[in-house]
C-alpha angles and dihedrals in degrees: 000000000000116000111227122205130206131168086333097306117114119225130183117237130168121272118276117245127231123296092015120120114234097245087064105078116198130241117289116234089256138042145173134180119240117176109210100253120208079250098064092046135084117228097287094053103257125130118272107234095229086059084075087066088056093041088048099051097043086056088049104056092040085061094049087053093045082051090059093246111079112186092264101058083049101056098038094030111034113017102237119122126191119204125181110253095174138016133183130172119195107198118211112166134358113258118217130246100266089020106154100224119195097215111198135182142176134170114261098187129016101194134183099280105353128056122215117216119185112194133191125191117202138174114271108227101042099018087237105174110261097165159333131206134168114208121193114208127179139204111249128167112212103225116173090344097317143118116217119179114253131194121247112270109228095241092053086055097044094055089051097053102086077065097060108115118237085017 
């Protein structure tokens, strides 16, 4: 794994391949489109930072759903639950108002009870660096109103791990 540094704080990104410069990161295993609505934009047209949270989940529960398991299936069905424990956004340029973002994502860590996502959004048509965010979420079962930490089934593990970066 490359480090990747930004403002001082260290991120995780794939390998680069051969011939590519380190400053080009390579694809994450998982990405969506998201076109930078008025809505998501304060008055000059310019994205408002909180629309990345939107743009981030929605990547990464595409992804669950691509991985056979979406969130849902996973809290009725199957008793897992996933809340957030951390969350940290890096922001690199301003994206437009209409501005077509390819928003990826992939898992940097699956640990014994938490997974750790790493996500980029870039512009669409020149792949300029928009952001970059981590989020830590950890299995919890929900028992008489409370939540008590869980380790990671295997199945759940196995169906996450076309998403590893680097994997």
């Amino acid at each position: 794994m490359l480090p990747f540094y930004t403002a001082g704080i260290r991120k995780t990104f794939p390998e680069p391949m051969s011939g590519e410069s380190v400053t080009e990161q390579r694809p994450l295993p998982f990405k969506i489109q998201q076109r930078v609505r008025w809505s998501d934009c304060d008055p000059l047209g310019i994205i408002w930072y909180g629309a990345y949270l939107k743009y981030f989940e929605s990547a990464e529960h595409d992804m669950m759903r691509a991985s056979g398991l979406p969130y849902e299936t996973l809290r009725v069905e199957r008793g897992i639950q996933l809340p957030r424990r951390a969350f940290q956004v890096e922001f690199h340029s301003p994206a437009q108002m209409d501005e077509m973002l390819d928003i990826e994502v992939g898992i940097s860590k699956i640990g014994q009870s938490s997974i750790a996502y790493v996500f980029a959004a870039y512009r669409a048509s020149d792949r300029s660096l928009r952001a970059t965010a981590t989020l830590t979420v950890v299995a919890v079962k929900a028992e008489k109103g409370a939540l008590e930490k869980r380790a990671l089934p295997e199945w759940l593990r196995e169906a996450l791990t076309p998403f590893l970066v680097g994997a």
